[in-house]
N, CA, C and O of each residue as an XYZ file, in Angstrom:
388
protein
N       0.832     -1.182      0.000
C       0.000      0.000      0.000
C       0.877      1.246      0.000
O       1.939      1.234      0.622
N       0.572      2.058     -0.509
C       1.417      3.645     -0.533
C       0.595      4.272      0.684
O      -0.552      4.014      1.050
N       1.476      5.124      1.173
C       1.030      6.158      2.073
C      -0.130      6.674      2.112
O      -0.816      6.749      3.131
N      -0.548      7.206      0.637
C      -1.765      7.826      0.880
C      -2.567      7.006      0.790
O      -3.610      7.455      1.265
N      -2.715      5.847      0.380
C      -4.061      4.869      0.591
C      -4.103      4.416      2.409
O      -5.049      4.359      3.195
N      -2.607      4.148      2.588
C      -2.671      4.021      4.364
C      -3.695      4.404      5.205
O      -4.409      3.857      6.046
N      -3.485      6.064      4.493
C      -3.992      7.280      5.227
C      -5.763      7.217      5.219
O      -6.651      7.102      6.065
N      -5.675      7.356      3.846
C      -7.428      7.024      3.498
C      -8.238      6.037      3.661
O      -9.401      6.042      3.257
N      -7.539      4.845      4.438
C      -8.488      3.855      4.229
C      -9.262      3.427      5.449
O     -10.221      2.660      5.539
N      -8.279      4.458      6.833
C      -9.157      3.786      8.145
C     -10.390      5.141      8.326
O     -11.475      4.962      8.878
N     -10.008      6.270      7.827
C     -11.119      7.424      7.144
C     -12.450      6.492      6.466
O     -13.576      6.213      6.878
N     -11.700      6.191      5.248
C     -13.073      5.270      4.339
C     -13.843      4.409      5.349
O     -15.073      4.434      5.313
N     -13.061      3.487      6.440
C     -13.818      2.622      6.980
C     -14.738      3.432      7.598
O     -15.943      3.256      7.421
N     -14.199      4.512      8.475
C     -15.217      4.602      9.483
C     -16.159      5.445      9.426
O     -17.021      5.474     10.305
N     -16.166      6.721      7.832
C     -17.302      6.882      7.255
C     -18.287      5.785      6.981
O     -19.441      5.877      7.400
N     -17.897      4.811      6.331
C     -18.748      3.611      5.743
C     -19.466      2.738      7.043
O     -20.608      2.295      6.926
N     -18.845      2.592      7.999
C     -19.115      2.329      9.303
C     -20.291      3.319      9.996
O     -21.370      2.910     10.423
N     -19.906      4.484     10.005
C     -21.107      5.212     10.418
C     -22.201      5.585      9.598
O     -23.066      6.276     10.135
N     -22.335      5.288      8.473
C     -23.205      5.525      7.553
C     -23.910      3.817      7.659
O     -25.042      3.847      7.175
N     -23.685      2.969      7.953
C     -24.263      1.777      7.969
C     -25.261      1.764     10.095
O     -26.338      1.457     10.606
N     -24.192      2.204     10.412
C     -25.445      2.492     12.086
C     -26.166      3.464     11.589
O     -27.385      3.311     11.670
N     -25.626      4.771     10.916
C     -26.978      5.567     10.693
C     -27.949      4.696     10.351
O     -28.749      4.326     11.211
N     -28.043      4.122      8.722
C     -28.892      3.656      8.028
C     -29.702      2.920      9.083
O     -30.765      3.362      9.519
N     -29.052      1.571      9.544
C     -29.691      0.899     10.519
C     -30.457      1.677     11.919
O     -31.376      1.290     12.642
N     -29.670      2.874     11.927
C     -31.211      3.810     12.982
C     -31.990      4.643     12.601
O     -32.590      5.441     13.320
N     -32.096      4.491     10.835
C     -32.744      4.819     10.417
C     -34.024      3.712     10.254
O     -35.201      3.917     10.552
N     -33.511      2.644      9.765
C     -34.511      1.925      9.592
C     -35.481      1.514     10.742
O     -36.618      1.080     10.553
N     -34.938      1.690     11.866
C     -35.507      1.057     13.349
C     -36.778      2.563     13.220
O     -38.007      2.510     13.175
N     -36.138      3.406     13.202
C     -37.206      4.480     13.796
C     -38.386      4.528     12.657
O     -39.546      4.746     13.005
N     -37.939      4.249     10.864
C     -39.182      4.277      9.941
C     -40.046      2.812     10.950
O     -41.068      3.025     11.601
N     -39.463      1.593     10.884
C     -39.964      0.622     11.361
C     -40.771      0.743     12.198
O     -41.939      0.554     11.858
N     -40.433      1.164     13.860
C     -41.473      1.475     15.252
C     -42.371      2.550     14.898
O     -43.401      2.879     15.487
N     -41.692      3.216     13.537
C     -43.270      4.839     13.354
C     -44.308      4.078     12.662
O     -45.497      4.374     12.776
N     -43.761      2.798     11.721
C     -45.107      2.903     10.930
C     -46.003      0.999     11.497
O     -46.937      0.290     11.122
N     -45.049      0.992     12.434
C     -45.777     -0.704     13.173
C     -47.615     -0.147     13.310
O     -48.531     -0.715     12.716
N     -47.757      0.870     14.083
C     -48.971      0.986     14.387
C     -50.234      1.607     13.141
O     -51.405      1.870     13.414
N     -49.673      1.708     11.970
C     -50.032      1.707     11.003
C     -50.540      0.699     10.280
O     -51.637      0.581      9.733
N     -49.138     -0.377     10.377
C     -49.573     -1.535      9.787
C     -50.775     -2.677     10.198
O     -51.314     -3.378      9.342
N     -51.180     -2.763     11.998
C     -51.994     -3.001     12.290
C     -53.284     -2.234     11.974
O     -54.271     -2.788     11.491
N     -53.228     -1.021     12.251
C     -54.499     -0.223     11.621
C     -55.095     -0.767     10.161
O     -56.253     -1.104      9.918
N     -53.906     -0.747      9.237
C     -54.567     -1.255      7.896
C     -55.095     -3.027      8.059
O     -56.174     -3.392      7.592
N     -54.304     -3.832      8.665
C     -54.792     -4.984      8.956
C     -56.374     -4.819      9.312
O     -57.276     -5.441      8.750
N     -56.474     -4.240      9.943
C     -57.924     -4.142     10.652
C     -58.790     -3.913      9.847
O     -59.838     -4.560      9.826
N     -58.445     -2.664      8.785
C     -59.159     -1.902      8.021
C     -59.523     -3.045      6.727
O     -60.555     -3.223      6.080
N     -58.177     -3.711      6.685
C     -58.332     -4.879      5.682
C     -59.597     -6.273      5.883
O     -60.355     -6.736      5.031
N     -59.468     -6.562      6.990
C     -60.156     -7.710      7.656
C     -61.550     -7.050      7.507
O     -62.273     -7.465      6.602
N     -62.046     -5.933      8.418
C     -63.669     -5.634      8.242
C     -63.669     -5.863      6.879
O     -64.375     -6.815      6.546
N     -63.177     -5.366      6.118
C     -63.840     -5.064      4.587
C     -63.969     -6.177      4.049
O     -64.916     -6.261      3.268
N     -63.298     -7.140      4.203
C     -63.353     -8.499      3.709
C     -64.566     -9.409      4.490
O     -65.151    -10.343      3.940
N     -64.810     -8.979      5.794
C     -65.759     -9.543      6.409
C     -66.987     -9.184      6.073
O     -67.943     -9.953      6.179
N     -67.114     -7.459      5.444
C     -68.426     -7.252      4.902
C     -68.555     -7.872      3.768
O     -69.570     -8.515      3.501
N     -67.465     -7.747      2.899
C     -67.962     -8.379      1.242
C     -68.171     -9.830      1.861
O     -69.146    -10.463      1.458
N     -67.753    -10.117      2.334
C     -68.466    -12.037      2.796
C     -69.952    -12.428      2.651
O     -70.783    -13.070      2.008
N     -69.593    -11.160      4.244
C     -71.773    -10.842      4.498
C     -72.472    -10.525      3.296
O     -73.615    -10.918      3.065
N     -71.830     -9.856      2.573
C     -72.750     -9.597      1.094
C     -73.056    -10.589      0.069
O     -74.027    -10.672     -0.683
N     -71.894    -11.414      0.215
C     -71.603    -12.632     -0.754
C     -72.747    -13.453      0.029
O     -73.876    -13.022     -0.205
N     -72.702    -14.247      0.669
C     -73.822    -14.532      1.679
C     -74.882    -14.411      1.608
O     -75.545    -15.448      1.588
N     -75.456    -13.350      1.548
C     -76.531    -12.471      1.467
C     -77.371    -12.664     -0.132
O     -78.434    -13.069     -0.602
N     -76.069    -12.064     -0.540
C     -76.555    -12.304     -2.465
C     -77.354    -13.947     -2.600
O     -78.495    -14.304     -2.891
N     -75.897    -14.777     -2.166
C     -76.137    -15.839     -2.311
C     -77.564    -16.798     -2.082
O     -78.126    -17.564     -2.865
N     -77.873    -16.438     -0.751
C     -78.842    -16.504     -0.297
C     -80.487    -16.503     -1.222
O     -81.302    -17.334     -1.623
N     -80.336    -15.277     -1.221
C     -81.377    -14.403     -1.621
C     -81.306    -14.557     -3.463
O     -82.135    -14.015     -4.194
N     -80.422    -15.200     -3.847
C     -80.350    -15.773     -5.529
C     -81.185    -17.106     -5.659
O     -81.566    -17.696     -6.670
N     -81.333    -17.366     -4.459
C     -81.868    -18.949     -4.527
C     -83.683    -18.520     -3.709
O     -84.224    -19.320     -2.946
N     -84.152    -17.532     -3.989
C     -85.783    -17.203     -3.684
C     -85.918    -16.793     -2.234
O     -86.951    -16.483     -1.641
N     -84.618    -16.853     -1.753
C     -84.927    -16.470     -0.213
C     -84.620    -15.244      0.303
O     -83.497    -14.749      0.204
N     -86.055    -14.433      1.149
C     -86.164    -13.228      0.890
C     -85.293    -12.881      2.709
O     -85.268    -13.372      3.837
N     -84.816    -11.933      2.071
C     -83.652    -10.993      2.828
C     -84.652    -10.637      3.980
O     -85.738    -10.116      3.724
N     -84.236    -10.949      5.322
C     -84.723    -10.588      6.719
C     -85.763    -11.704      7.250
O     -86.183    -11.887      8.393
N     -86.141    -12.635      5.620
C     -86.303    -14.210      7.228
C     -85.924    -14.601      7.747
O     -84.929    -14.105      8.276
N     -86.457    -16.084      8.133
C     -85.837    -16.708      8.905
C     -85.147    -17.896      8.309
O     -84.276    -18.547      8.885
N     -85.690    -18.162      6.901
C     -84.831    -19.283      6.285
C     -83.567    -18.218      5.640
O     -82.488    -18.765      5.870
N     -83.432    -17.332      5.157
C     -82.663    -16.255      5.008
C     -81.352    -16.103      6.003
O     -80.171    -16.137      5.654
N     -81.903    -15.918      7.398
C     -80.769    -16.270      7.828
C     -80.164    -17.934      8.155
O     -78.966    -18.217      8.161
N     -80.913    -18.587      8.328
C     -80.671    -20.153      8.431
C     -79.371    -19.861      6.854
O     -78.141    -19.878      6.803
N     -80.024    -19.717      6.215
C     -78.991    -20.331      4.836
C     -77.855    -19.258      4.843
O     -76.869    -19.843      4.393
N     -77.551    -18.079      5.112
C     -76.177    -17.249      5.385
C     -75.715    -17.976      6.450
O     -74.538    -18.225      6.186
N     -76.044    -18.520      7.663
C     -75.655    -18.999      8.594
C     -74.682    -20.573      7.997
O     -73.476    -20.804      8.072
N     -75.547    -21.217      7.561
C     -75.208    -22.430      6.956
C     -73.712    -21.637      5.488
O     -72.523    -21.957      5.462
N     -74.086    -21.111      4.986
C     -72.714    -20.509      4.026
C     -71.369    -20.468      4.901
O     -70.283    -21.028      4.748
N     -71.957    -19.412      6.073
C     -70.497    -19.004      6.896
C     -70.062    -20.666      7.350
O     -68.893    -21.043      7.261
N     -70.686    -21.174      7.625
C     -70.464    -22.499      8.023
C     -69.549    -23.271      7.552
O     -68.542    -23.759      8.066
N     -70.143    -23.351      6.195
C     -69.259    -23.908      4.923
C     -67.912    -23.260      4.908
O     -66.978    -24.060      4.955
N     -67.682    -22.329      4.868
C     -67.063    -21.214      4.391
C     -65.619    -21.382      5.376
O     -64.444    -21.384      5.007
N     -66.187    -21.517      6.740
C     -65.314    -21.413      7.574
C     -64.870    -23.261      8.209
O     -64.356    -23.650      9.258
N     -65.258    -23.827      7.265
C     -65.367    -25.282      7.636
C     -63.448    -25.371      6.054
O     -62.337    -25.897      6.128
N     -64.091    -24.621      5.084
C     -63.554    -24.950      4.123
C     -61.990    -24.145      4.392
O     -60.910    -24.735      4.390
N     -62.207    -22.509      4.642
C     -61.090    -22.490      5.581
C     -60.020    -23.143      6.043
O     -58.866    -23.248      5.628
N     -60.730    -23.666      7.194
C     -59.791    -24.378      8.068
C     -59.510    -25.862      7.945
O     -58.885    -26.511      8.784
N     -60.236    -26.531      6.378
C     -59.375    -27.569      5.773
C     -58.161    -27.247      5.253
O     -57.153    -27.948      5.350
N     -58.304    -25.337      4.252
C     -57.188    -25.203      3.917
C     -55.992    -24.877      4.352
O     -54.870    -25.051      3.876
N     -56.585    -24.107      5.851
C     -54.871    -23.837      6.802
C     -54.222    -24.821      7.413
O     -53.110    -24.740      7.934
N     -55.477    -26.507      7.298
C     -54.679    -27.658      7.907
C     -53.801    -28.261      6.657
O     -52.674    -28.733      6.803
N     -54.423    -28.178      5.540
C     -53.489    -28.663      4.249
C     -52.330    -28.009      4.721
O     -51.526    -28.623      5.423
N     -52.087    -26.326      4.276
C     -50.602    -25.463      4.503
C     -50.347    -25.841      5.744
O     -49.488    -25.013      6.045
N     -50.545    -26.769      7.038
C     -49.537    -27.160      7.648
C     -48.837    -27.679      7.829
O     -47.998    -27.503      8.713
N     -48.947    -29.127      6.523
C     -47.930    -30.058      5.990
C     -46.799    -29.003      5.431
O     -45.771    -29.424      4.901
């Protein structure tokens, strides 16, 4: 090595060194700001999917002559979610192989 690379290279490290803890306390603080975000949208995600269900349901229902606010009306949305959540949780036992 020549002198001047000597000189420059424990410089280079420990710019490159502190620019890598920055980064990394950078990333921690985007990370802990937007955690409570990401649950918020979870949430926001899940209702909405739980209403289009109820609607699917509902449609479903009510495609086959059965009028919206009986009692076989709800019997048969009841019996869907049933299915629905029966079929589910065949498929999260498959993905546990």
């Amino acid at each position: 090595m020549q002198p001047y690379s000597r000189k420059r290279a424990p410089r280079l490290y420990g710019i490159v060194h502190t620019a890598l803890w920055a980064g990394l306390a950078l990333w921690l603080a985007i990370l802990v700001t937007s955690l409570p975000n990401m649950s918020q949208a979870r949430a926001v995600v899940e209702r909405q999917r739980a209403l289009e269900l109820i609607a699917e349901n509902h449609s479903y229902c009510t495609k086959w002559g059965l009028a919206v606010g009986t009692h076989a009306h709800t019997l048969c949305t009841m019996d869907v979610q049933e299915i629905r959540t029966t079929h589910e949780k065949r498929l999260a036992d498959d993905m546990a192989f």
